[in-house]
Residue, then its C-alpha position, 0 to 999 in steps of 0.5 A: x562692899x556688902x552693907x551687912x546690917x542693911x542686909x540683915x534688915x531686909x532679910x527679915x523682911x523677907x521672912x516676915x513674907x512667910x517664905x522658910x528662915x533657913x532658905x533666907x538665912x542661906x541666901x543671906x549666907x550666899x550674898x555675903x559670900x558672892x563676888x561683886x560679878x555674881x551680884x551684878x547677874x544672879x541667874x536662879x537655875x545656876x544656884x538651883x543646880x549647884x545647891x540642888x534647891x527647887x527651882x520653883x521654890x527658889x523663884x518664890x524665895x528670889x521674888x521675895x527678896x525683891x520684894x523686900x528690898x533685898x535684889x532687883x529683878x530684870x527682864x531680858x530680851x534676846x534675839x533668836x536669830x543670833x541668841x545675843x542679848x539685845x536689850x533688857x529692862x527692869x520693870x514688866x510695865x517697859x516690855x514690849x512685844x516687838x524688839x530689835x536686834x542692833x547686832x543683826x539689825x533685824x526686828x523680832x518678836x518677844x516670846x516670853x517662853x522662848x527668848x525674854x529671860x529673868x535674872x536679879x542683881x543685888x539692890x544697890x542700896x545694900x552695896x557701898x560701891x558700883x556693882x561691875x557692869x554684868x557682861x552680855x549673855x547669849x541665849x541658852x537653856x540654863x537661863x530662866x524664861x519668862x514664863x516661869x514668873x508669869x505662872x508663879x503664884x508668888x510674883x502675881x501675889x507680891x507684885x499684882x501691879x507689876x503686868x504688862x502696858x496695856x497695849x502691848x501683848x506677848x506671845x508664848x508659844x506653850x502654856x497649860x491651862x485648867x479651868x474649874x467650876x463648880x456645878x450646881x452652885x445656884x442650887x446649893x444657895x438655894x437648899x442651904x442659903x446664902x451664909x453656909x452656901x457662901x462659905x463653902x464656895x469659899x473653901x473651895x476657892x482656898x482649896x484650888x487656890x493652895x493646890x494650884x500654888x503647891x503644883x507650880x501653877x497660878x490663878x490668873x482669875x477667878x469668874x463666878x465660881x470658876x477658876x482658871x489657872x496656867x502652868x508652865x510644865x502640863x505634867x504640872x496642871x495634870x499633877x493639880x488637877x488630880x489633887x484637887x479632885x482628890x482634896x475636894x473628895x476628901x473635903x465632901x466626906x466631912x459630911x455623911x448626908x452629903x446634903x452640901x457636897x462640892x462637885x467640880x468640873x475640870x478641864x485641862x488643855x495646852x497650847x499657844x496663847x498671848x498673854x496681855x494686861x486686863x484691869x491691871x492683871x496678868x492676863x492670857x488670851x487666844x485660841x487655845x484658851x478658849x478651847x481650854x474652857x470648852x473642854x472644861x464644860x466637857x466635865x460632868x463633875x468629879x472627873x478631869x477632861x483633858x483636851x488632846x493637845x494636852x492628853x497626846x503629850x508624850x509625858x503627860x500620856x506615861x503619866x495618865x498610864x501610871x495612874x490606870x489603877x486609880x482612875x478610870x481613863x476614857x478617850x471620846x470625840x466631842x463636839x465643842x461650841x465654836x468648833x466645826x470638827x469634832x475634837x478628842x478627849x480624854x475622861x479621867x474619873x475622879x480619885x477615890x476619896 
């Protein structure tokens, strides 16, 4: 069924990405040895589980292959009401926020964290016959949501044209989010110029931009100096930004006059968002956004703010309290521009380089 030599063809093509050989080779070695039925729906956290690969890792792996020519990629919708799938489509541009469900013949809503579901099939130019149509799914935790694509950093690199219409919105009921800026920026332009100031800037953007990518996260944009990244899991965000203080003290130390450190303020907060199309981007948006940024402004710099609804997470907690002997943890009340009720923070100090 298989045309083999296409596939190895492509499979190349897909290491040409930079993504391990050894993981292309053992996906080429899993597609080959795949029934026709595990081709037509491929579900990522069913291969994660049985061969203990990194989900995340197995996403970057799967979008390449997409990439490549190797898989196609679908997205799919269910109702919440009766968790039966209703629709699904082969491209983010189709999406829409309202759907309807022809079993219960009742409209609902897309939630890209709750109820639309990624999955992949083989790429019918690599088959000499039909795939079986895959049967109708229901709902349920083993599937991947939505949201893990949305903060992949590989699908927004692979496939930066692939967003939302531009008039539809989709909600997500729980997505992390840092902001970083860089203080003082207009002042090192000023004391070194704009070559040596410029070129700083610029690792620091690799910098945030390699941890963020490495801690499951991903740059929805850049403004000015700042950065805003999202992340599914907010053990994730808490997880990138402690490592990126961590990297630019390690950074500032090249220096012994420190005429040219890099001092960075983050803020890290969580909470519902819609995410829509902005210039063509993938983009997020609402209230918990807005309150993220604020929270960034919180920082003086070298330190970490969390917002409440990100510190008083119960994982995220256990985790600030492992990290007691290396950082010094400071609760306050602070009033945020826009907000008429003073809310809670969390400092962190920065690492110790």
């Amino acid at each position: 069924m298989l045309i083999i030599e296409r596939l190895d063809d492509r499979l190349d093509n897909v290491k040409a990405l930079g993504l391990d050989p050894d993981w292309v080779d053992w996906l080429g070695g899993w597609l080959k040895e795949a029934t026709p039925e595990m081709l037509a729906r491929i579900n990522p956290r069913t291969i994660a589980a049985k061969t203990e690969a990194d989900l995340h890792y197995l996403l970057h792996l799967l979008i390449g292959a997409v990439k490549a020519g190797v898989l196609d990629l679908h997205w799919e919708h269910y109702c919440p009401h009766c968790k039966g799938q209703a629709h699904h489509e082969d491209s983010l541009k189709n999406i829409k926020a309202d759907n309807y469900c022809p079993a219960c013949k009742v409209d609902f809503e897309n939630v890209i964290d709750h109820n639309v579901v990624i999955s992949f099939s083989l790429n019918l130019a690599l088959c000499d016959a039909p795939l079986p149509e895959p049967p109708m799914m229901m709902l349920d935790n083993e599937q991947v949501r939505a949201v893990e694509l949305f903060t992949l950093q590989a699908f927004r690199e692979l496939f930066p044209n692939d967003v939302l219409p531009a008039d539809q919105s989709l909600q997500v009921r729980d997505i992390s989010l840092m902001f970083t800026d860089l203080r003082g920026s207009t002042a090192l332009y000023e004391r070194l110029g704009d070559s040596k100031a410029y070129h700083l800037v610029r690792d620091h953007f690799r910098v945030l931009f390699e941890v963020v990518g490495n801690n499951r996260g991903a740059v929805v944009k850049t403004i000015g100096d700042a950065v805003m990244a999202v992340f599914s899991d907010p053990l994730d965000a808490l997880r990138c930004a402690v490592t990126a203080q961590g990297k630019i003290a390690r950074f500032n130390q090249r220096d012994e006059q420190h005429e040219d450190d890099l001092i960075v303020r983050i803020g890290l907060d969580r909470g519902p968002a819609i995410s829509v199309n902005l210039n063509e981007r993938l983009d997020f948006f609402g209230t918990t956004v807005n309150r993220a940024a604020r929270v960034e402004g919180l920082s003086g710099g070298n330190d970490i703010v969390l917002g409440g609804s990100i510190y008083f997470d119960s994982q995220v907690r256990k985790a600030v309290e492992g990290l007691e002997n290396q950082l010094r943890v400071e609760q306050f009340n602070a009033k945020l521009k826009g907000y008429d009720k003073p809310v809670t923070a969390v400092r962190l100090s920065a690492p110790r380089g």
